[in-house]
N, C-alpha and C positions, 0 to 999 in steps of 0.2 A: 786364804784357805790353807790348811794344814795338811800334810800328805795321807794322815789318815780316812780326811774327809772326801780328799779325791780317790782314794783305791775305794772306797763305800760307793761314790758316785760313778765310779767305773763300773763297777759288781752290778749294780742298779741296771745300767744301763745294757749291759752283759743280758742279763734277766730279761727286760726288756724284748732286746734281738732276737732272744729265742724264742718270746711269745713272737714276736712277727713271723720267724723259720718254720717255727712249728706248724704255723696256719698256712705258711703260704706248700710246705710238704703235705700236709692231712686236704685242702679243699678241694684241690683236684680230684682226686678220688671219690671222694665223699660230700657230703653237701656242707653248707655255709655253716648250718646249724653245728654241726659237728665239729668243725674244724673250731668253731668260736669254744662249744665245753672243752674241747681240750686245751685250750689256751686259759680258758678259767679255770679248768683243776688244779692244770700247772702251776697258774698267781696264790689259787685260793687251798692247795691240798695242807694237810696239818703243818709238815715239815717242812713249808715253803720258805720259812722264816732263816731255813739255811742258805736257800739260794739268793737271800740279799744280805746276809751278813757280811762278814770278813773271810770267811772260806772261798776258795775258788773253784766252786761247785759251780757256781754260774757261767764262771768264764768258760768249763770244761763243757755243760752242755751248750755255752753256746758255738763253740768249736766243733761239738759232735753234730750237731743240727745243719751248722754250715757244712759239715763233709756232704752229710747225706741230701741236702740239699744241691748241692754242685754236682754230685753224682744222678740224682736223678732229674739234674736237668740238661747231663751226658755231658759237662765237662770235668771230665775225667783224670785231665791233667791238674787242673785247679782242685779238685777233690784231692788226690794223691799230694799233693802239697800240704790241702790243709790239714788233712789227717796227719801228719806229722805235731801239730801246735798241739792236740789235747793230750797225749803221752808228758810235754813239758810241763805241765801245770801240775801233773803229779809228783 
């Protein structure tokens, strides 16, 4: 494997995590049904085809998902660390 093919399989997988972030921030709140459409907007919305390219849109939402996800599940230390990673991606 080429290194291009592993940053694409990284990105994917980036994509990925934040469909699982996503669901596991939205179902608490709100019911199954819910948390699942917002996991398939995310996959399925027009310009999703940026978040598995070569851009690193993915890695950043999936960094932004993990913050708020650490945060509201009140670790607060681990939140404040990770919120440092999606600033680098830019």
């Amino acid at each position: 494997m080429n290194t291009s093919s592993l940053e694409s399989l990284s990105l994917i997988v980036c994509l990925l995590v934040s469909g699982y972030l996503l669901y596991q921030l939205i179902e608490p709140d709100t019911d199954c049904k819910t948390a699942r459409l917002a996991v398939k907007y995310l996959l399925l919305y027009p310009v999703s085809f940026i978040l598995s390219g070569v851009f690193t849109e993915s890695l950043y939402l999936c960094l932004m998902l993990l913050c708020f996800y650490l945060a509201k599940r009140r670790r607060r230390v681990l939140a404040g660390a990770a919120s440092i990673r999606p600033g680098m991606t830019r």
